[in-house]
C-alpha positions, -999 to 999 in steps of 0.1 A, spaced: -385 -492 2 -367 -491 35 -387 -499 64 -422 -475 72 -408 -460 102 -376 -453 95 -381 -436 58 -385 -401 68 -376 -384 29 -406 -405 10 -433 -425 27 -435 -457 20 -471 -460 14 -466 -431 -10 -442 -450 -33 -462 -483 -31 -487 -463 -46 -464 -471 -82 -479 -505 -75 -508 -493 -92 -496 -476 -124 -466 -501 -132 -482 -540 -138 -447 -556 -135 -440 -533 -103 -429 -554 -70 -425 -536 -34 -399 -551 -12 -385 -535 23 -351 -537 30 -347 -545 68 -332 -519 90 -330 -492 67 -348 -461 55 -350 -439 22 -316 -451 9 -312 -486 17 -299 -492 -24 -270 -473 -10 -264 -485 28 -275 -522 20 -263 -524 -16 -260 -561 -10 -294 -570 -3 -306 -543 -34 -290 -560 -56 -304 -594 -49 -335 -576 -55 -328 -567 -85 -315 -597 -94 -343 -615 -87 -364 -592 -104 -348 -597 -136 -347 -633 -132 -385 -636 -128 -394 -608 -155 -369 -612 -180 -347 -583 -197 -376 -581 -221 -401 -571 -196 -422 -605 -200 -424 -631 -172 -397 -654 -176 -409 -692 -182 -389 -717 -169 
């Protein structure tokens, strides 16, 4: 999510609520932005992501290493 005070479309605390429903979920907050910081700080989403892949695997399971 972007930060709580500055996402003014969909609280935060509303989407962390997915937290709940999705077991391999993770929240992260991208610094200094709001609703669409996948857009306005690309760079840092997609280190997310790729992180997230790297510690699930594309199969969903926790990777071993």
């Amino acid at each position: 999510t972007g930060e709580d005070a500055l996402d003014r479309v969909v609280p935060p605390p509303q989407t962390r609520r997915y937290l709940k429903y999705f077991p391999h979920a993770r929240h992260a907050v991208i610094a200094r932005t709001g609703h669409l910081g996948c857009l306005t700080k690309s760079n840092e989403f997609a280190e997310l992501v790729r992180k997230f892949v790297d510690e699930i695997g594309t199969d969903g399971r926790r990777a071993t290493a």
